[in-house]
py3Dmol code that shows the C-alpha trace and the ligand (Angstrom):
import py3Dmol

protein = """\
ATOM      1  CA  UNK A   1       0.000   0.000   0.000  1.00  0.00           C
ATOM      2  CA  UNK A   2       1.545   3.179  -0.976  1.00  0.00           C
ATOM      3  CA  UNK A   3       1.723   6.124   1.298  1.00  0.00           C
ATOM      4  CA  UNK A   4      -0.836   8.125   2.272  1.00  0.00           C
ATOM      5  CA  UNK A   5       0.226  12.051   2.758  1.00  0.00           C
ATOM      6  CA  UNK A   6      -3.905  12.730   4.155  1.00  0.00           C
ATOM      7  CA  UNK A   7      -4.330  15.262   1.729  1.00  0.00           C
ATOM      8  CA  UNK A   8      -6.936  16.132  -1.119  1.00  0.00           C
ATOM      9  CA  UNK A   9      -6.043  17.242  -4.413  1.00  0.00           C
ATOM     10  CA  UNK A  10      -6.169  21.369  -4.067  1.00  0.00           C
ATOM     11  CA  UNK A  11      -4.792  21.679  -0.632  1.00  0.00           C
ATOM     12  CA  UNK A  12      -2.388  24.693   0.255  1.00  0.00           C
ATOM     13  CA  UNK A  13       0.356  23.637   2.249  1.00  0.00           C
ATOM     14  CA  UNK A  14       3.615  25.915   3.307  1.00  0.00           C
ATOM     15  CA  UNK A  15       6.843  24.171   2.759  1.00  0.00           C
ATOM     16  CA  UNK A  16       7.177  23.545   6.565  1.00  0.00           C
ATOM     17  CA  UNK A  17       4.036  21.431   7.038  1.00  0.00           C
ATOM     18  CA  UNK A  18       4.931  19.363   3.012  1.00  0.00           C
ATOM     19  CA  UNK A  19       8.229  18.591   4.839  1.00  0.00           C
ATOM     20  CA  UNK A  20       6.363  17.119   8.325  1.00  0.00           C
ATOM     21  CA  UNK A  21       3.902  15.539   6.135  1.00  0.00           C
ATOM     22  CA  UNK A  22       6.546  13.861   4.118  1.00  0.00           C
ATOM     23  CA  UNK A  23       9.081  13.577   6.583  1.00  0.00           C
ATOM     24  CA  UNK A  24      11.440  15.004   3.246  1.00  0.00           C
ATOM     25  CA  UNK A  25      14.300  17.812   3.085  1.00  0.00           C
ATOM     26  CA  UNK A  26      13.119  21.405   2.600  1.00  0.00           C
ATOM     27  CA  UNK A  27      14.609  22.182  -0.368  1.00  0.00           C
ATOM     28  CA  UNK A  28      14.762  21.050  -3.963  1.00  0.00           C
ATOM     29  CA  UNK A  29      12.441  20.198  -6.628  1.00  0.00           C
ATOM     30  CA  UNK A  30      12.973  16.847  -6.160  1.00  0.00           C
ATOM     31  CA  UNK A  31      12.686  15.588  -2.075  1.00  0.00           C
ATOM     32  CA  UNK A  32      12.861  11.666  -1.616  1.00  0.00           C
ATOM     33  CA  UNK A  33      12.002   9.583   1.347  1.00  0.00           C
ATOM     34  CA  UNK A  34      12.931   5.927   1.479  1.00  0.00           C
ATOM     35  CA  UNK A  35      11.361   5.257   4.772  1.00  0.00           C
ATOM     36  CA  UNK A  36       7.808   6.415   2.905  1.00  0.00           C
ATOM     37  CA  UNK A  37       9.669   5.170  -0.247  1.00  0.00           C
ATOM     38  CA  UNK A  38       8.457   8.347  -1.542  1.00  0.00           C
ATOM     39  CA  UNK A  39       8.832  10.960  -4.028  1.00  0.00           C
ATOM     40  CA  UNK A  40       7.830  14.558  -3.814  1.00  0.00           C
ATOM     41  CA  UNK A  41       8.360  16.699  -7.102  1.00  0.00           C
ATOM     42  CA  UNK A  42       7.485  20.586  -6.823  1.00  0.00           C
ATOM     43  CA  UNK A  43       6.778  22.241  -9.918  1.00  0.00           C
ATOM     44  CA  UNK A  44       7.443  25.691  -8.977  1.00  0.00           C
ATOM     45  CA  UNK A  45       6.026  28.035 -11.868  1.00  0.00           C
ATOM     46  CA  UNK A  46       7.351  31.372  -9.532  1.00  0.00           C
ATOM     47  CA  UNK A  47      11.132  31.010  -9.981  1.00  0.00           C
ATOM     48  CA  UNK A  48      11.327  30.540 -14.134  1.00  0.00           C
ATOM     49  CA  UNK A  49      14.147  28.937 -14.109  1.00  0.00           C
ATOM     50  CA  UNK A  50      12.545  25.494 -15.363  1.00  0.00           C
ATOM     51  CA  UNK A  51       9.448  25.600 -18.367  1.00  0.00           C
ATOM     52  CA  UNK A  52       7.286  23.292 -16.963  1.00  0.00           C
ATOM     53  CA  UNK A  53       4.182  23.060 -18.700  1.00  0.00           C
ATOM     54  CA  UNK A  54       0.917  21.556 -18.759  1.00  0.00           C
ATOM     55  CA  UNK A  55      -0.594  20.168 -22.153  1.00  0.00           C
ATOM     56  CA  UNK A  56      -3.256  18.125 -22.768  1.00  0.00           C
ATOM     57  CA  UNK A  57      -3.258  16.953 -18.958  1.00  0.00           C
ATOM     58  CA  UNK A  58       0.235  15.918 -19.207  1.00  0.00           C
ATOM     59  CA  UNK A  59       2.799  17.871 -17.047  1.00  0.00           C
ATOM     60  CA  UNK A  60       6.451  17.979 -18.672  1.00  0.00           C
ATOM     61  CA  UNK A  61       8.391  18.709 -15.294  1.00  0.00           C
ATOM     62  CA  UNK A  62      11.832  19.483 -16.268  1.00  0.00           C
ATOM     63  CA  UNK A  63      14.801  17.193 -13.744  1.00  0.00           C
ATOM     64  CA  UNK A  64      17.318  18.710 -11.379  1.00  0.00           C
ATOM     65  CA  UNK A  65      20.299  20.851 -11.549  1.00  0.00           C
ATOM     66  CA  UNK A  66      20.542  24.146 -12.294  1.00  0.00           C
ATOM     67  CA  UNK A  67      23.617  24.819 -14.236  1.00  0.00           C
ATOM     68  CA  UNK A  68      25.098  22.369 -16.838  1.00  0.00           C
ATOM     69  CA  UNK A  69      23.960  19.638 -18.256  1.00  0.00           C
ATOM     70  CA  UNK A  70      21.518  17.562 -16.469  1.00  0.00           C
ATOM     71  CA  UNK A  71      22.582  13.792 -15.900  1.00  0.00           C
ATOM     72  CA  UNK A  72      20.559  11.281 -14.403  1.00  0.00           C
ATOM     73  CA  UNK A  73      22.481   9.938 -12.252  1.00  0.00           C
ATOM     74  CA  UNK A  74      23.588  10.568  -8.810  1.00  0.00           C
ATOM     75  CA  UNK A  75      20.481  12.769  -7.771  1.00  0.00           C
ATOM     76  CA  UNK A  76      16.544  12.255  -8.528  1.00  0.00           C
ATOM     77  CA  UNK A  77      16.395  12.399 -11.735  1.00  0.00           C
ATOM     78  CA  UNK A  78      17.335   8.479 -11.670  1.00  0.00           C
ATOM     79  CA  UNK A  79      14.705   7.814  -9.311  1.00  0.00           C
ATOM     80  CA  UNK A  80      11.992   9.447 -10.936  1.00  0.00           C
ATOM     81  CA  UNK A  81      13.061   7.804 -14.310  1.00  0.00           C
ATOM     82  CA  UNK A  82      12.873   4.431 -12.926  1.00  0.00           C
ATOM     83  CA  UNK A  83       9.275   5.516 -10.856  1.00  0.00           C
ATOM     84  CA  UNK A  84       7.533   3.198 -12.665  1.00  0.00           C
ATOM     85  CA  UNK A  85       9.210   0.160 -12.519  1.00  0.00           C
ATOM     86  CA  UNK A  86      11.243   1.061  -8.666  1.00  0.00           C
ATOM     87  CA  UNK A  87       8.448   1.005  -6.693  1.00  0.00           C
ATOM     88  CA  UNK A  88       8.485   4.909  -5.701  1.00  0.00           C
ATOM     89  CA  UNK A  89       5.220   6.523  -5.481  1.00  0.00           C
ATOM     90  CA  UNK A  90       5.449  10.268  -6.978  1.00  0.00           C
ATOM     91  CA  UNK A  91       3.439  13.103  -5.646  1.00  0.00           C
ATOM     92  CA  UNK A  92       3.065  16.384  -7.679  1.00  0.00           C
ATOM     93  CA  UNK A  93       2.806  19.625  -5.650  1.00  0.00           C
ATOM     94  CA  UNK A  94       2.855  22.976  -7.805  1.00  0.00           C
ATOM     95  CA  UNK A  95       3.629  26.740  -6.627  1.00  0.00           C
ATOM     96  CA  UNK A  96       1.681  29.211  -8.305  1.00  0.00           C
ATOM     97  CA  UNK A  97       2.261  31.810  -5.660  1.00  0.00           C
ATOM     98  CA  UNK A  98       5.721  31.909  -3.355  1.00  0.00           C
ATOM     99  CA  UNK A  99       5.501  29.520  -0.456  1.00  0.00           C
ATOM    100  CA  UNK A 100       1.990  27.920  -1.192  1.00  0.00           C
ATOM    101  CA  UNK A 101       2.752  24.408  -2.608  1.00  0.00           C
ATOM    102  CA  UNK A 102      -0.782  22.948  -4.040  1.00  0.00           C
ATOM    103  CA  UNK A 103      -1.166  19.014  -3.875  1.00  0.00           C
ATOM    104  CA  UNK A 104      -1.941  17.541  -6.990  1.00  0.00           C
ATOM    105  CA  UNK A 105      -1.914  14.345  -6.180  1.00  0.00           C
ATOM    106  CA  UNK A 106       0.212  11.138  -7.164  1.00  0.00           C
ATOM    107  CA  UNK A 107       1.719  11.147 -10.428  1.00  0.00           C
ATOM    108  CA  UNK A 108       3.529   8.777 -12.570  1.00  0.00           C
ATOM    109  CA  UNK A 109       5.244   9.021 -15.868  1.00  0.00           C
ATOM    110  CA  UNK A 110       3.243   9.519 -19.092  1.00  0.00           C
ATOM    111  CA  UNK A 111       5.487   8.676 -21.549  1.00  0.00           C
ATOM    112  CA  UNK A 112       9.524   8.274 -21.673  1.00  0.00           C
ATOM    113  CA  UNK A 113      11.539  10.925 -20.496  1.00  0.00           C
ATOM    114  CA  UNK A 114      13.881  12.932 -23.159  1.00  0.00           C
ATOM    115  CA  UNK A 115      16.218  15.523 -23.265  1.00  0.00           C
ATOM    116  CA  UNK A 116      15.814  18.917 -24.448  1.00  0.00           C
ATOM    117  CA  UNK A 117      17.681  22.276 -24.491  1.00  0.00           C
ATOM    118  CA  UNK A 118      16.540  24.640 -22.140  1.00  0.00           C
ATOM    119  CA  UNK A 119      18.709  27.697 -20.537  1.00  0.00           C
ATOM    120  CA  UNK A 120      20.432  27.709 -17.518  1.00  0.00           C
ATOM    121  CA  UNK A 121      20.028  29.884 -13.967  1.00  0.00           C
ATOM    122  CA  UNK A 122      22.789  31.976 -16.177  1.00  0.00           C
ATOM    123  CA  UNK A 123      21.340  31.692 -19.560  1.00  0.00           C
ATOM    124  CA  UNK A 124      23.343  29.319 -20.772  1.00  0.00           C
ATOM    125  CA  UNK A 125      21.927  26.411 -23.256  1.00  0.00           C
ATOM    126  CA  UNK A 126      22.427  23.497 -21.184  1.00  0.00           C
ATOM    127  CA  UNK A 127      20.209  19.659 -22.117  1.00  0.00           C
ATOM    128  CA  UNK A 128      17.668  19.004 -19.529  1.00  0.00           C
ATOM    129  CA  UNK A 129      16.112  15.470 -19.155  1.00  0.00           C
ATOM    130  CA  UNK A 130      12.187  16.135 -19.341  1.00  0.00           C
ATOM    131  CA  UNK A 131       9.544  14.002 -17.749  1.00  0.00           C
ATOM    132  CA  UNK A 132       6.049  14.160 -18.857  1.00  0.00           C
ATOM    133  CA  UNK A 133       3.739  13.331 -15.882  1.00  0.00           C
ATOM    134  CA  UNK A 134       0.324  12.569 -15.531  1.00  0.00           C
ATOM    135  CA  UNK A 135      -1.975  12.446 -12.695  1.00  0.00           C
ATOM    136  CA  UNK A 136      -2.940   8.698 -11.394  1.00  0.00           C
ATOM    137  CA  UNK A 137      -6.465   8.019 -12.778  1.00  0.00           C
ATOM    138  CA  UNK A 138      -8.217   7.754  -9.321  1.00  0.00           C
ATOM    139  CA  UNK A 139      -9.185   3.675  -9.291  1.00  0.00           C
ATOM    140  CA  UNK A 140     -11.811   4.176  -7.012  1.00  0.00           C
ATOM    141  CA  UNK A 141     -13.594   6.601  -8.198  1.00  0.00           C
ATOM    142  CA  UNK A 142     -13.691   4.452 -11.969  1.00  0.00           C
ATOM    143  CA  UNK A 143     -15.087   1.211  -9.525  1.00  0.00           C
ATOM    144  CA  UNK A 144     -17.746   3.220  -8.123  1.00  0.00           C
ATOM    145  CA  UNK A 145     -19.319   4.159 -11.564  1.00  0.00           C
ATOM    146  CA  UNK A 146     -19.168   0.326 -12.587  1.00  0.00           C
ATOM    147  CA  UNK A 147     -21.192  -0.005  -9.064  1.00  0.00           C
ATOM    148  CA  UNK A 148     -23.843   2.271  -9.740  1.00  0.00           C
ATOM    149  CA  UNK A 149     -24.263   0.733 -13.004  1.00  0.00           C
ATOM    150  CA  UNK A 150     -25.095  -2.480 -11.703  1.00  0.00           C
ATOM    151  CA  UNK A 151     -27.064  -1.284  -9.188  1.00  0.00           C
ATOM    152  CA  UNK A 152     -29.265   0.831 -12.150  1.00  0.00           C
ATOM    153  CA  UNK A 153     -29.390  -2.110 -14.034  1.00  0.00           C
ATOM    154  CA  UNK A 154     -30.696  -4.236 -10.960  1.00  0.00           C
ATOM    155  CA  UNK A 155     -33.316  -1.453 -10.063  1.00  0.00           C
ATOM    156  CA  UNK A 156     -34.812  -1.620 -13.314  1.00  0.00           C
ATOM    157  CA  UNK A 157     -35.665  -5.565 -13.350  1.00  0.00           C
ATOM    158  CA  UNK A 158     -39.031  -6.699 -12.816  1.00  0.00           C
ATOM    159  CA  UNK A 159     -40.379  -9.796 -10.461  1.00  0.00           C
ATOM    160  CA  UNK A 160     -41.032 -11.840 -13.374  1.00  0.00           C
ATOM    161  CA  UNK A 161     -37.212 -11.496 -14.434  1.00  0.00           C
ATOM    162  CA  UNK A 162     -36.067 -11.777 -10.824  1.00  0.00           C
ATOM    163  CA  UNK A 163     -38.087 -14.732 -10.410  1.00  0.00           C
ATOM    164  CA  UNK A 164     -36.588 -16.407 -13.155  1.00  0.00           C
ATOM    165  CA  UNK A 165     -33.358 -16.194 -11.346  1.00  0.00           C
ATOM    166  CA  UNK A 166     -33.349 -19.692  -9.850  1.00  0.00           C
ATOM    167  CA  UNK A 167     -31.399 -19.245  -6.180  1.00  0.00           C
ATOM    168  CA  UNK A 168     -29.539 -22.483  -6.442  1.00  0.00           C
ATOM    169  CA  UNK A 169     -26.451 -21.372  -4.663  1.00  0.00           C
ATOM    170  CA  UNK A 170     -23.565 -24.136  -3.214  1.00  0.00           C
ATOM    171  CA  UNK A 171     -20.444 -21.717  -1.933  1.00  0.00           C
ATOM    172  CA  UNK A 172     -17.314 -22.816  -4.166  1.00  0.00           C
ATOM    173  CA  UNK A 173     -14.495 -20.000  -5.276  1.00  0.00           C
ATOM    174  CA  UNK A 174     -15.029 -19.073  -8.443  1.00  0.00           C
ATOM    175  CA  UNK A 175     -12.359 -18.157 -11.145  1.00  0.00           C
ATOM    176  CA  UNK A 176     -11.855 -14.636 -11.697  1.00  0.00           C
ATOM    177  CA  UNK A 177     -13.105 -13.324 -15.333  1.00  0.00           C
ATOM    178  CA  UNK A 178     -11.268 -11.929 -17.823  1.00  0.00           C
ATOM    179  CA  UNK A 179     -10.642  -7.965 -16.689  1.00  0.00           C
ATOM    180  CA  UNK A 180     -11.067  -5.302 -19.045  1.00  0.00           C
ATOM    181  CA  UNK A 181      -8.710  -2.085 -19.033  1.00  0.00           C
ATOM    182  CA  UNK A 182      -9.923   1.128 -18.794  1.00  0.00           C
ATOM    183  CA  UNK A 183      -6.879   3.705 -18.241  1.00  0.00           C
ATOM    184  CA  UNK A 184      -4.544   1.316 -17.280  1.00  0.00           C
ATOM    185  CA  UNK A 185      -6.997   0.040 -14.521  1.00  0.00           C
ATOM    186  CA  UNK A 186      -8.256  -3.535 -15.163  1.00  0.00           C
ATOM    187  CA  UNK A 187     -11.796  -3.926 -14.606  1.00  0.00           C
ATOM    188  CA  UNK A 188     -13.341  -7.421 -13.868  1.00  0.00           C
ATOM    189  CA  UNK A 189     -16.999  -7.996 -14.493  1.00  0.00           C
ATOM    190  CA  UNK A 190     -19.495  -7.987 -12.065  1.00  0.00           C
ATOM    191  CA  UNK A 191     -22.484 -10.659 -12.979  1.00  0.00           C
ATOM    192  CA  UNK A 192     -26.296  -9.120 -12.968  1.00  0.00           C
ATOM    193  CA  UNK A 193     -26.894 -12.849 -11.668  1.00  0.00           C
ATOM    194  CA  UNK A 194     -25.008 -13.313  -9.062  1.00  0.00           C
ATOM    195  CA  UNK A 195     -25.374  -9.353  -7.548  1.00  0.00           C
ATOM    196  CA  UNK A 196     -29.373 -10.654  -7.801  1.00  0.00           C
ATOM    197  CA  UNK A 197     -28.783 -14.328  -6.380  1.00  0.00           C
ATOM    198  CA  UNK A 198     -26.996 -12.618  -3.481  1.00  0.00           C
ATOM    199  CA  UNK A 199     -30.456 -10.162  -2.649  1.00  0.00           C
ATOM    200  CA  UNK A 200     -32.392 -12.768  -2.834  1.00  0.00           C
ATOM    201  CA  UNK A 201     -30.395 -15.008  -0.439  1.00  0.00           C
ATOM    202  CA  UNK A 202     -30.479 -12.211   1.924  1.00  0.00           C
ATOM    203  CA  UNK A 203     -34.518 -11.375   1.131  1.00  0.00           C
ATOM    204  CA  UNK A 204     -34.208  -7.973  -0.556  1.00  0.00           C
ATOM    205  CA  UNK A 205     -33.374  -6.767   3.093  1.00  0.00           C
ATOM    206  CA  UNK A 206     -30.552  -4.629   4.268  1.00  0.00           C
ATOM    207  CA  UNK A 207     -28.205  -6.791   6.211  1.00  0.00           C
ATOM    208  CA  UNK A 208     -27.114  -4.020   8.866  1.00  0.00           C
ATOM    209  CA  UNK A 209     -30.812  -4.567  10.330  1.00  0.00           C
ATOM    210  CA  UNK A 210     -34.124  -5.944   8.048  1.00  0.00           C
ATOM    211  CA  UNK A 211     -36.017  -3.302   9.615  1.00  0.00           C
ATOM    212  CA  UNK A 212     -34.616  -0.385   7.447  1.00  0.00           C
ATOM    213  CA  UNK A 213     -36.769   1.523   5.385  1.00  0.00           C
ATOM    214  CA  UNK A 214     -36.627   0.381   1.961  1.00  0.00           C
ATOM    215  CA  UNK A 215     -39.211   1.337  -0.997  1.00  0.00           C
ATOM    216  CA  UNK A 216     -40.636  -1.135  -3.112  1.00  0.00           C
ATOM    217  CA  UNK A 217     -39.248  -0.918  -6.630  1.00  0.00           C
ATOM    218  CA  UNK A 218     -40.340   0.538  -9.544  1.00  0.00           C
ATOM    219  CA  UNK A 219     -41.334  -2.603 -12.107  1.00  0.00           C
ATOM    220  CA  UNK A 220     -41.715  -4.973  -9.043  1.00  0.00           C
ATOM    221  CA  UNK A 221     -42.645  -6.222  -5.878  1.00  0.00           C
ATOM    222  CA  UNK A 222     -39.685  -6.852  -4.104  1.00  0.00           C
ATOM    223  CA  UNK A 223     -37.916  -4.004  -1.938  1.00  0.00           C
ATOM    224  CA  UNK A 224     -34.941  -2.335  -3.356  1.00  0.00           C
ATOM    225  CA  UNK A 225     -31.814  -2.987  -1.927  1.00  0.00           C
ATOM    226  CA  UNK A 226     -28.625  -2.221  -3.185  1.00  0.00           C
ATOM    227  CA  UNK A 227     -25.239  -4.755  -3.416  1.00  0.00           C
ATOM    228  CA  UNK A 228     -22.556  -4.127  -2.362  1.00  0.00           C
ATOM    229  CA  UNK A 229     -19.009  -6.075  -2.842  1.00  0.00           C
ATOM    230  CA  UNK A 230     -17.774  -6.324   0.479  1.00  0.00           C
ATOM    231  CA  UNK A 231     -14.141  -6.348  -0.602  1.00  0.00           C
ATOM    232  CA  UNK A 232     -14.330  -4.330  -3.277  1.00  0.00           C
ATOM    233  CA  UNK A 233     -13.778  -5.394  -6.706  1.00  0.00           C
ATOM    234  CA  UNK A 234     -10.748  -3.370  -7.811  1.00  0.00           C
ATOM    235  CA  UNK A 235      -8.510  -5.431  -5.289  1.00  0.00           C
ATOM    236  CA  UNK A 236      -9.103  -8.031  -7.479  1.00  0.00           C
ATOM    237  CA  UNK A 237      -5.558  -8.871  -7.858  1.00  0.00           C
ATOM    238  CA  UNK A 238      -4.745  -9.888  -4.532  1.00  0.00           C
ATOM    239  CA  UNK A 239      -7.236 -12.576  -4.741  1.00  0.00           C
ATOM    240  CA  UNK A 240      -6.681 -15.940  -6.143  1.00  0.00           C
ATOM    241  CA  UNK A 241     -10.602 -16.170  -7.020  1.00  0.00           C
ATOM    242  CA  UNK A 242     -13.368 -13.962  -7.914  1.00  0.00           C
ATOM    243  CA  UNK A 243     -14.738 -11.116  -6.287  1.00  0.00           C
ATOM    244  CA  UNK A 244     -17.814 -11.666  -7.788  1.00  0.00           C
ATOM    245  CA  UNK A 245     -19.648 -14.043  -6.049  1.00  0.00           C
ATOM    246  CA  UNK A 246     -22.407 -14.420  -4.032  1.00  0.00           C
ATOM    247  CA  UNK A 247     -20.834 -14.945  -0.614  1.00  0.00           C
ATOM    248  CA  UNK A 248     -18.980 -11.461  -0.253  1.00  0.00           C
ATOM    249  CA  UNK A 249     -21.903  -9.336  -1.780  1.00  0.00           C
ATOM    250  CA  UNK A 250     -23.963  -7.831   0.554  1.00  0.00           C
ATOM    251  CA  UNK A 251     -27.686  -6.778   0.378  1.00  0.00           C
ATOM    252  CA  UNK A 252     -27.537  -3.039   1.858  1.00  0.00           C
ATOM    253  CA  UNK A 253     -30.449  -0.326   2.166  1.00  0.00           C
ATOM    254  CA  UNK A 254     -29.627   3.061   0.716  1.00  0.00           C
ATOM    255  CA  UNK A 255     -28.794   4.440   3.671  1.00  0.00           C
ATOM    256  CA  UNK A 256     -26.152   2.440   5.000  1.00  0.00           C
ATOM    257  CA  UNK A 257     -24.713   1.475   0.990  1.00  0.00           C
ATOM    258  CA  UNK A 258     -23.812   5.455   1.638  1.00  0.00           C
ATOM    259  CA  UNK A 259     -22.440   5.305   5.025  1.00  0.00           C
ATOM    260  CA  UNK A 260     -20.558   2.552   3.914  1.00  0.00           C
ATOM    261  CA  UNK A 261     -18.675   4.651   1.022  1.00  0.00           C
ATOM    262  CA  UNK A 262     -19.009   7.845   2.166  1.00  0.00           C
ATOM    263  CA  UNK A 263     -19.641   8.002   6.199  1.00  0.00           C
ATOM    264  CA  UNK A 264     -17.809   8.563   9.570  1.00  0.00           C
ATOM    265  CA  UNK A 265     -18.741   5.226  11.013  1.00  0.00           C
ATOM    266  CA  UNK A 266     -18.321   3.028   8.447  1.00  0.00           C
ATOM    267  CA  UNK A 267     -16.057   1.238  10.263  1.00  0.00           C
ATOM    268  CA  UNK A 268     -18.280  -0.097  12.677  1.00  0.00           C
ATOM    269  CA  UNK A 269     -20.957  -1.656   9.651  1.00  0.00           C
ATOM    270  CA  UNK A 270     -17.218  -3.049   8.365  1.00  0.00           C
ATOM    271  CA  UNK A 271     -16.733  -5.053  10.759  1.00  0.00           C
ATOM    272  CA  UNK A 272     -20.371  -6.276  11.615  1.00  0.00           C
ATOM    273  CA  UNK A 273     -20.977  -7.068   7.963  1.00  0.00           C
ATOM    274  CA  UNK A 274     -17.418  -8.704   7.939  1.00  0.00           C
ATOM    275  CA  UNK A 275     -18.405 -11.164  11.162  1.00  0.00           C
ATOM    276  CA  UNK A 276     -21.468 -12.339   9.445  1.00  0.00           C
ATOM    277  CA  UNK A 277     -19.200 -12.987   6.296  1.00  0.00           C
ATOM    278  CA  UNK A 278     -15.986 -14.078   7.441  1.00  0.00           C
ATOM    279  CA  UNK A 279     -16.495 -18.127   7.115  1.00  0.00           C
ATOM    280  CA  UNK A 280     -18.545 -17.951   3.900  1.00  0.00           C
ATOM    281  CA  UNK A 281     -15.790 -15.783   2.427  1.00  0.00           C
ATOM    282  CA  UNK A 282     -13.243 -18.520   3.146  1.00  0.00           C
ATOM    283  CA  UNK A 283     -15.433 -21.087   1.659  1.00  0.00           C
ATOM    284  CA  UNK A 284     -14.645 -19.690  -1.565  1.00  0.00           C
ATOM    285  CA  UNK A 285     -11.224 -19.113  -0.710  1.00  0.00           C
ATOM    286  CA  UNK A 286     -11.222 -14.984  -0.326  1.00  0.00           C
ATOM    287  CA  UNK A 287      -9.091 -15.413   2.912  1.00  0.00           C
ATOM    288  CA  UNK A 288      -9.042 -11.366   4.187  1.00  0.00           C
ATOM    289  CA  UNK A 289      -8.289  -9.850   7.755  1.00  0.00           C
ATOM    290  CA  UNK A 290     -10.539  -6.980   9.535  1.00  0.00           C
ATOM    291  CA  UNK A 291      -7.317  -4.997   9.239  1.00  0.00           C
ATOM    292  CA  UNK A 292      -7.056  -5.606   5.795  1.00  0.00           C
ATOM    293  CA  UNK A 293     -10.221  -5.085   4.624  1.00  0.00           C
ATOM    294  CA  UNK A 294     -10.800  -1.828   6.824  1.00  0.00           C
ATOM    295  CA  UNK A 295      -7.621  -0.750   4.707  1.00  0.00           C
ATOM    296  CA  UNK A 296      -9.781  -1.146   1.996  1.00  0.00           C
ATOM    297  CA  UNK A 297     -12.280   0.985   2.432  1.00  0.00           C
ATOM    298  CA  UNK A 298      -9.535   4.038   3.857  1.00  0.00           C
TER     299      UNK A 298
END
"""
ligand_1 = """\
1
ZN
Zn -29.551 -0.350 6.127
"""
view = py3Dmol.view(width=600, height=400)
view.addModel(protein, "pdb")
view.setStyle({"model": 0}, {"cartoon": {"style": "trace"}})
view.addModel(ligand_1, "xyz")
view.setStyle({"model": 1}, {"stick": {}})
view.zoomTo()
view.show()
């Protein structure tokens, strides 16, 4: 898991607090932090010196050093040419006005870097090593649209089509599907079927408490409920099996779906929908901790 600085893309930050945050130097475009394994870069548009630019959502942030040449070795540059393959997680802050560094959020490289001439502190013509950045696409925010889809497409089916569902339903891990990739995110498929199977097995009640208000859906009988992955599909890849089954989706009401993505205490639903889950999730082989899955959800 890589590390999290607590901020939100558009924060203002002074250079005193990026430093305690990062537990980095105070100076330099470039501040790394192994213990964080860690990478701040600071595109600082105030002192000229460097033409970074923006274009087309793709940041060309010129290396370090100032006079000469730029080489790649022996400083940062190395470190953020290797970023994608060393490990290093990259976070962009920019400074638009002196001493207020905006977080951007984490970065990696959009393309290969490349040299180019640019001048010098002095104004000499020096090569710079260039390296066009682009923000992380945010993976959660991608999963949650695939969620609401499914839970559209649920809301619309009627009783007679939900009724043709047969529940038949023995527990045994399923092989993951084929993902598809969106942005460099893989996406694996969640089944209309089994999101349906696993409302029905639960009664089309929320499973926080069957008293909850629900409404009775539009083109049938049955209350709407929502389902909701308990581990969440787009951790996928640390599972040997699928995501997608019946034994870690959960039959939610509105209300706590919401509280579960969005609220303070979501932590304490975690947990109580995690008790009531934990042995039919390792009958099909999703072996998770609390810790882990609360992790999750951060
Ligand atoms: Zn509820």
């Amino acid at each position: 898991m890589s590390f999290d600085p607590g901020l939100q893309a558009g924060d203002v930050v002074t250079n005193q607090q990026l430093c305690e945050i990062f537990k980095c130097g105070n100076s330099g475009g470039m501040r790394r932090t192994r213990r964080f394994n860690t990478l701040v870069i600071i595109s600082d548009h105030t002192k000229g010196i460097y033409s970074d630019q923006w274009i087309n959502k793709i940041l060309y942030y010129t290396g370090m050093g100032k006079t000469g040449d730029q080489v790649l070795n022996g400083n940062q540059n190395i470190t953020l040419y290797e970023s994608n393959i060393n490990g290093v997680s990259v976070y962009l802050f920019e400074v638009y006005v002196e001493r207020e560094y905006t977080y951007r959020g984490r970065v990696k490289l959009a393309k290969e870097p490349y040299q180019t001439n640019q001048a010098d502190v002095n104004g000499v013509m020096r090569k710079v090593w260039m390296f066009p950045m682009k923000l992380e696409q945010d993976n959660a925010s991608i999963e949650c649209n695939v969620d609401e889809k499914l839970v559209d497409r649920l809301a619309e089916l009627t009783d007679e089509e939900i009724n043709r569902i047969e529940y038949v339903h023995t527990p045994k891990p399923k092989e993951k599907g084929s993902p598809i990739v969106r942005n460099d995110i893989k996406i694996y498929p969640r089944s209309d079927k089994t999101a349906i199977n696993a409302l029905a097995y639960a009664g089309f009640v929320c499973e926080i408490n069957s008293s909850h208000p629900t409404f009775i859906r539009r083109n049938s009988r049955k209350n709407y409920v929502e389902p909701h992955h308990l581990i969440p599909m787009r951790y996928s890849e640390e599972f040997d099996y699928s995501l997608d089954v019946e034994e870690n989706i959960v039959s939610l009401c509105s209300n706590c779906h919401n509280q579960l993505h969005y609220g303070r205490d979501y932590e304490v639903l975690l947990e109580r929908l995690y008790n009531e889950r934990k042995d039919l999730l390792e009958r099909v082989k999703l072996h998770v901790t609390l810790e882990r899955l609360k992790d999750m959800y951060k």
